[in-house]
C-alpha positions in Angstrom: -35.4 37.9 15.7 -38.8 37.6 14.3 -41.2 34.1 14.8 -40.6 32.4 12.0 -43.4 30.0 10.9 -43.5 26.5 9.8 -44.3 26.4 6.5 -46.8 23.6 5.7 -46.7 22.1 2.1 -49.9 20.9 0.8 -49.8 18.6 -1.8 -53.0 18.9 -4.7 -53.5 15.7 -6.2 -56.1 16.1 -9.4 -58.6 13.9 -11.2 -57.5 10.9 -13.1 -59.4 9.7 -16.0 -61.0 6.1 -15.7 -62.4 6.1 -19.0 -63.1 8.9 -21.5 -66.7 9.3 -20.6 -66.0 8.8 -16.7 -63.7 10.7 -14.2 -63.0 9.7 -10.2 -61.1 11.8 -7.3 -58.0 10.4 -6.8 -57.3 9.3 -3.3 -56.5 12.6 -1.0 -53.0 12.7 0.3 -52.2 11.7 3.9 -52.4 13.8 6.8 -50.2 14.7 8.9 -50.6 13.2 12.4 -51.6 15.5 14.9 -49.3 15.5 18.7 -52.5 13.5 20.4 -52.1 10.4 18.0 -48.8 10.3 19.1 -49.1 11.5 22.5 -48.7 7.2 23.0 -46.1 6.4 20.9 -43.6 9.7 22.3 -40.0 8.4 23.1 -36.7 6.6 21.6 -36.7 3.3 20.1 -33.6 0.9 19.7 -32.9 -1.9 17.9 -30.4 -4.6 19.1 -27.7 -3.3 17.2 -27.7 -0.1 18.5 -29.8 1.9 16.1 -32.2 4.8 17.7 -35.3 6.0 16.2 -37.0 9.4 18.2 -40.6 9.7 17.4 -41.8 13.4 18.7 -45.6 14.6 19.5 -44.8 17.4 17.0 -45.0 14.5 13.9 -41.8 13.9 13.3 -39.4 11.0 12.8 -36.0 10.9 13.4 -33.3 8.0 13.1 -30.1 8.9 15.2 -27.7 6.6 12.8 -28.3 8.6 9.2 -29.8 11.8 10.5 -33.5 10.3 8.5 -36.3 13.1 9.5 -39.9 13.1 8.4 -42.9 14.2 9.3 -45.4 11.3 10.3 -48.5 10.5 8.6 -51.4 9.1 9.8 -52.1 5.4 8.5 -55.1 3.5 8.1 -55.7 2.2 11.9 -54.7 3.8 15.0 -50.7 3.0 15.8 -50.0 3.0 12.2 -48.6 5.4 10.3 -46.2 6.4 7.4 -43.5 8.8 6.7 -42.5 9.9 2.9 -39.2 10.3 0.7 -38.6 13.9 2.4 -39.2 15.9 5.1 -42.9 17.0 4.5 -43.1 15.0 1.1 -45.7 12.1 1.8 -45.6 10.4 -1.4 -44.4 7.7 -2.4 -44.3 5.9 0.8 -40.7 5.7 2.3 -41.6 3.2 5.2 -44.8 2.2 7.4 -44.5 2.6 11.0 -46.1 0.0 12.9 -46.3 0.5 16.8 -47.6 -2.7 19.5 -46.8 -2.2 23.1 -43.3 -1.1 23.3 -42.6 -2.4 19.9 -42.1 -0.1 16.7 -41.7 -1.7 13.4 -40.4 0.2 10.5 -40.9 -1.6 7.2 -39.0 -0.4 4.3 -39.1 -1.3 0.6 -35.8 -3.1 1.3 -36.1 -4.1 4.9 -38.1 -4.3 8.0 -36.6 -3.1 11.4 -37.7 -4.0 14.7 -37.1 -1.7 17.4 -37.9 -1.8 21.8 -39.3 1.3 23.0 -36.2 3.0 25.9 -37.7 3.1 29.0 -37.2 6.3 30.6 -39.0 7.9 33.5 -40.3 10.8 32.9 -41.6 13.4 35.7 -43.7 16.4 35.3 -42.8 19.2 38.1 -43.4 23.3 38.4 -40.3 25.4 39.0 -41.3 28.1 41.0 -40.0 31.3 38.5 -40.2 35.6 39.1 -43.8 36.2 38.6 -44.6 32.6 37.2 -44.5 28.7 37.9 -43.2 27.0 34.8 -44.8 23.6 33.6 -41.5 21.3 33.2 -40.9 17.7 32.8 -37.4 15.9 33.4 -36.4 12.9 31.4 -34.6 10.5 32.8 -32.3 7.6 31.1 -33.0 4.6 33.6 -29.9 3.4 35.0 -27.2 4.2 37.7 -26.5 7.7 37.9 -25.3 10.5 38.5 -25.9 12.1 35.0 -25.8 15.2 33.5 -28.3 16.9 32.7 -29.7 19.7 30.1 -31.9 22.5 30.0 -34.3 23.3 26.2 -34.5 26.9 26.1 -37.0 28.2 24.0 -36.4 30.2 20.3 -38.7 32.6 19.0 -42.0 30.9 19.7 -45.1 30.3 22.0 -43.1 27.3 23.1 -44.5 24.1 25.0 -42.7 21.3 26.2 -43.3 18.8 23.5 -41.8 21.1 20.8 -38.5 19.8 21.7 -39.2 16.1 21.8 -36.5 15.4 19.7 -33.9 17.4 20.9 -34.9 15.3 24.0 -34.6 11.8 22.2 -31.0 13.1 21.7 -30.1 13.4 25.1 -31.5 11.4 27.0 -30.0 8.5 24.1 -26.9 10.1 25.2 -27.0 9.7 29.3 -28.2 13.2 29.7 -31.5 13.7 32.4 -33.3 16.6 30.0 -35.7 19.4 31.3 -38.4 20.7 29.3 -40.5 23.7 30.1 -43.7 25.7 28.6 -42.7 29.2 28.4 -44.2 31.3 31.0 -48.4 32.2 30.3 -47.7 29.5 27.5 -49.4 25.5 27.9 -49.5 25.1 31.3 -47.4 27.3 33.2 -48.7 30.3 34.5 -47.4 34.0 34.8 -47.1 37.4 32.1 -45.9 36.2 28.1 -43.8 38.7 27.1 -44.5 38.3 23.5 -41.3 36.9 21.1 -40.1 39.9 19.9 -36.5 39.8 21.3 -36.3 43.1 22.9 -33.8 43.8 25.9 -36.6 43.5 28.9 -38.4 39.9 27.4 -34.5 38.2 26.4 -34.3 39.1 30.5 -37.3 37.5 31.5 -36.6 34.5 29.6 -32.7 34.0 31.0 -34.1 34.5 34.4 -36.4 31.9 33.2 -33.8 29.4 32.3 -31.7 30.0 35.3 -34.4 29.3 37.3 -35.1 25.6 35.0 -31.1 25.4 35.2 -31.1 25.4 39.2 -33.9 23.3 39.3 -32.5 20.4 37.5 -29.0 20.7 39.1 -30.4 19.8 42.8 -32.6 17.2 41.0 -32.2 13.8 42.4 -29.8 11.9 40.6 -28.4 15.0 38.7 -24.7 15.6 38.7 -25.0 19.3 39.4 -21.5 20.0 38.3 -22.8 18.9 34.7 -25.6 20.8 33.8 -25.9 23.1 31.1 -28.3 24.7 28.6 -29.3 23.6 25.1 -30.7 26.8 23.5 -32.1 27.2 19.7 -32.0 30.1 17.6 -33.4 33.0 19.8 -32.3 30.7 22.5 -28.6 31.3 21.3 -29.2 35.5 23.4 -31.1 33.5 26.4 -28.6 31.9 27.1 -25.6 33.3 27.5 -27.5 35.9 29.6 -28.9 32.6 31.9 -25.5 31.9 32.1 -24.1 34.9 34.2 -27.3 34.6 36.2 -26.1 31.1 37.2 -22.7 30.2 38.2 -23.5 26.5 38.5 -23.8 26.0 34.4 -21.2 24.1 32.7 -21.7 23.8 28.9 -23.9 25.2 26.7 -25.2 23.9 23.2 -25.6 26.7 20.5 -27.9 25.8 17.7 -28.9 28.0 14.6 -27.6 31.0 17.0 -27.0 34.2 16.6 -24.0 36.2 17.8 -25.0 39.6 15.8 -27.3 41.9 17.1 -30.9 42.0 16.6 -31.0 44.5 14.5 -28.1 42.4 12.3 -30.4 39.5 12.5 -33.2 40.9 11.7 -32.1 43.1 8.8 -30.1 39.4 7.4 -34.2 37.8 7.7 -35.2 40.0 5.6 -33.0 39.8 2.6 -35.3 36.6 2.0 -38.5 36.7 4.1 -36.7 34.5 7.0 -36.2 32.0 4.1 -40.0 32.3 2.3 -37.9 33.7 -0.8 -34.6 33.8 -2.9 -32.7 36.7 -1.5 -32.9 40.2 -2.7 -29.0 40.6 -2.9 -25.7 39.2 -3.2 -24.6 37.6 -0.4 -21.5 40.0 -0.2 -24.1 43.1 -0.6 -26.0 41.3 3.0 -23.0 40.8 4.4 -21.8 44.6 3.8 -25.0 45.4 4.6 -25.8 43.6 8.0 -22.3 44.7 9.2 -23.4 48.7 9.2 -26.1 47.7 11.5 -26.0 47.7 15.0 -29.3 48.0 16.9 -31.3 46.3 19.1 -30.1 43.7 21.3 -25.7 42.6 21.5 -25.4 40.0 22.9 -21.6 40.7 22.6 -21.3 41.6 26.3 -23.0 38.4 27.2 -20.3 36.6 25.8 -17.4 38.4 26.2 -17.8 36.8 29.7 -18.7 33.5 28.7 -16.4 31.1 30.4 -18.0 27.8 30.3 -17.8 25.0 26.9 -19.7 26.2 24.0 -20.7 24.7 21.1 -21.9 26.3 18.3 -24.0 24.8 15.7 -24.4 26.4 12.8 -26.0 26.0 9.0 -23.8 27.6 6.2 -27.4 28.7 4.1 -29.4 30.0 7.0 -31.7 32.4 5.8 -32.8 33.8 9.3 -29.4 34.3 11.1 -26.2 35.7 9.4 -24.0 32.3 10.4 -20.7 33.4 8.5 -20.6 36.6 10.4 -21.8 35.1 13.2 -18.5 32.7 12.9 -16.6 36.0 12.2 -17.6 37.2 15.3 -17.0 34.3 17.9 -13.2 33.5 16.2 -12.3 37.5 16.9 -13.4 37.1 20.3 -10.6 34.6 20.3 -12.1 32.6 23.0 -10.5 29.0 23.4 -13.8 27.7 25.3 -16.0 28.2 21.7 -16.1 25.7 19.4 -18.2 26.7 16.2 -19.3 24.3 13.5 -21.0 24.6 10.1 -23.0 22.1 8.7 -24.7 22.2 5.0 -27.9 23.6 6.2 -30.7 26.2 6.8 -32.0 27.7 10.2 -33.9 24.4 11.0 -30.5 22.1 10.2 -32.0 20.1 8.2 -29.8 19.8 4.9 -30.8 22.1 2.3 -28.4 23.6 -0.2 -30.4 26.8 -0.7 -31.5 27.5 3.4 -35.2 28.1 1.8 -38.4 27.0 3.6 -39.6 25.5 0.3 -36.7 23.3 0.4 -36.4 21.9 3.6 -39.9 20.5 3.0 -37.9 18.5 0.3 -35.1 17.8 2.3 -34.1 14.3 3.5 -32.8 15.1 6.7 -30.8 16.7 9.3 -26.9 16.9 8.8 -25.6 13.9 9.4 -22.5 15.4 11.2 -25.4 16.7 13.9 -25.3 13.9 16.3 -22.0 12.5 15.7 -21.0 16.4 16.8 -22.7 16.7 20.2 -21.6 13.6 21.3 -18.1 14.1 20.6 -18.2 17.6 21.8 -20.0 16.2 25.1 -17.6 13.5 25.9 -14.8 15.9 25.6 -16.5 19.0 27.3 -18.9 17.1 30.0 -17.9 13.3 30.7 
C-alpha cells in the first residue's frame, strides 16, 4: 500500500465590493490549529450526562455520541477555537470551543455544552525493540484496575504517537490502558526507518515492532495481560496479524480500513482512482475483475489462515485505497468463526462519504456513527 496523503482544502475567499469606487479584502479564512496549540488541551472531555468529546494534537474534534469530526480552527485568543459545518469546511461557524482549566465549553447556535476534562495518567516510556528503542506513552483510565489494554499500530506513514490521539480518546473512554509508539527512526525513537512501502522485509520489522509494544504493555502495571490486543489501521491491518504469531500473549485485534488482498491487489485497486484524488477509471465490476488476476507482493493470507484470536474488521463500503468487498470475500471464505467483518458507509479514513473520494471527506460531517457503538459491543463480547 502506497502513503496516502492528507489532502488539505484551502478555501479562496475574494474581494467584496464596499462601494463602487472602493474595494476591501475580505477577512482570510481560519487556520487550522497546529498540534502545539493543542498540545494543552489533548484528551477526552465529558459532560454530566455522559457525552464524550476527544480533542487530538493532530486538529481534530470528535464527539463520541453522534460520531461529529472536524478539524479545529484557531480562534481569536489562545484556548479558543472553532470547528466548521464539515470535516475541513471552516465556514460558517458550527460551534466555538472555549477551554479554562479542565473545562471545555462548546457553544452551538442552539446550545452551549459544558464538559470536565477525564483525568487520565499518562506515562511516556522506551520499549527496548531489534535494532531500536521505541518512544511510547501508555494511557491510563484512572480507576481500579486491572484493564485491558491496546496497542496503535501504525499505517502507511512516518507515524508519531500523537497521530492516533483519537483512536486513544476511544479507548481509554472505554476502560482500555492504550499504548502509543513513534515508529522506529521516526519522532523520538531511535533505530533504521524502513521506509512505508509495504514490502515483505519492512511489514517484518514493523510486527516485530508491535510484538515488542504488545509485550510491553501486557507486563505493565495494572494491565490485565490476558486482555491485550492490537488496534491496527490500514497498512496496520498486514502488521498485525504477522505481530500476532510473533506473540502468543494477544487476544483481540481491531481491523480498521484493512486489507486482506495482497499488495499488489491493493495497490493495483489505489490506482483505479489515485488512492481516492479522482473518480475511478472503471466500473467497479471491471476493478473488481481486474484486482482478482493480481497476485503480487505481499499475502497476507498465510498470516491469517492462522489467526485464532477475536477479530474485528472495520471496513468502508467506498474505500478508494483498499478493495473492502473483496476484502469481505476473502475473510467469509476463510470461514473463520473468530472474524467478525463490518461495513460502514465510508471511505479509507471512515469518515462517511458516499463517493470514498478525498475531496469529499473534506465535506463530510463525520465518522460512521455505527463506529463506536461497534467496538464497544464487539469489545464487551470479545474482551470483558
Amino acid at each position: 500500500m502506497r502513503p496516502v496523503a492528507a489532502a488539505w482544502i484551502v478555501l479562496v475567499v475574494g474581494m467584496a465590493c464596499a462601494q463602487p469606487a472602493k474595494t476591501q479584502m475580505a477577512a482570510p479564512p481560519p487556520r487550522a490549529a497546529g498540534s502545539s496549540e493543542l498540545a494543552p488541551f489533548f484528551g477526552t472531555y465529558t459532560t454530566g450526562g455522559g457525552r464524550s468529546f476527544v480533542i487530538a494534537r493532530h486538529g481534530w474534534f470528535f464527539d463520541l455520541h453522534d460520531a461529529t469530526y472536524r478539524t479545529i480552527y484557531a480562534g481569536s485568543a489562545p484556548g479558543h477555537f472553532t470547528i466548521g459545518p464539515a470535516f475541513e469546511v471552516p465556514l460558517p461557524t458550527f460551534a466555538n470551543l472555549r477551554f479554562g482549566g479542565t473545562i471545555l465549553t462548546l457553544a452551538m447556535s442552539h446550545a452551549t455544552v459544558v464538559a470536565h476534562r477525564v483525568a487520565y495518567r499518562q506515562t511516556d516510556v522506551t520499549i527496548p525493540a531489534n535494532g531500536a528503542m521505541l518512544a511510547a506513552t501508555i494511557t491510563e483510565p484512572v480507576g481500579a484496575g486491572p484493564h485491558p489494554g491496546i496497542v496503535v499500530v501504525h499505517g502507511a506513514e512516518p507515524g508519531e504517537r500523537y497521530f492516533y490521539d483519537i483512536w486513544v480518546g476511544i479507548y481509554a473512554a472505554l476502560g482500555q490502558d492504550v499504548l502509543t509508539y513513534d515508529k522506529r527512526g521516526i519522532g523520538s525513537s531511535t533505530g533504521r526507518y524502513p521506509g512505508e512501502y509495504p514490502t515483505d522485509e519492512a511489514l517484518q520489522v514493523y510486527a516485530d515492532d508491535a510484538s515488542a509494544a504488545l509485550g510491553f504493555l501486557a507486563a505493565w502495571p495494572g494491565v490485565d495481560p490476558k486482555r491485550v490486543g492490537f488496534h491496527g489501521g490500514s497498512q496496520g491491518g498486514w502488521t498485525v496479524p504477522l505481530a500476532i504469531a510473533r506473540h502468543a500473549g494477544a487476544a483481540f485485534a481491531i481491523l480498521v480500513s484493512a486489507p486482506a488482498t495482497t499488495v499488489g491487489q491493493t495497490n493495483l485497486w489505489s490506482d483505479y482512482s489515485g488512492g481516492g484524488s479522482h473518480a475511478p477509471s472503471a466500473s467497479q465490476s471491471e476493478m473488481e475483475a481486474a484486482v482478482r488476476t493480481d497476485h503480487s507482493g505481499y499475502d497476507p493470507a498465510p498470516a491469517l489462515a492462522v489467526l485464532n484470536v477475536p477479530a474485528l474488521w472495520l471496513l468502508g463500503t467506498n474505500d478508494r485505497t483498499v478493495p473492502t468487498h473483496i476484502c469481505a470475500e476473502i475473510l467469509a471464505g476463510m470461514h473463520k468463526t473468530n472474524f467478525t467483518v463490518l461495513m460502514l458507509p465510508t471511505g479509507h479514513g471512515l469518515l462517511v462519504n458516499a463517493t470514498g473520494l478525498s475531496a469529499d471527506d473534506a465535506r463530510s460531517p463525520g465518522l460512521a456513527p455505527g463506529l463506536v457503538p461497534a467496538i464497544t459491543e464487539w469489545l464487551k463480547s470479545a474482551v470483558g
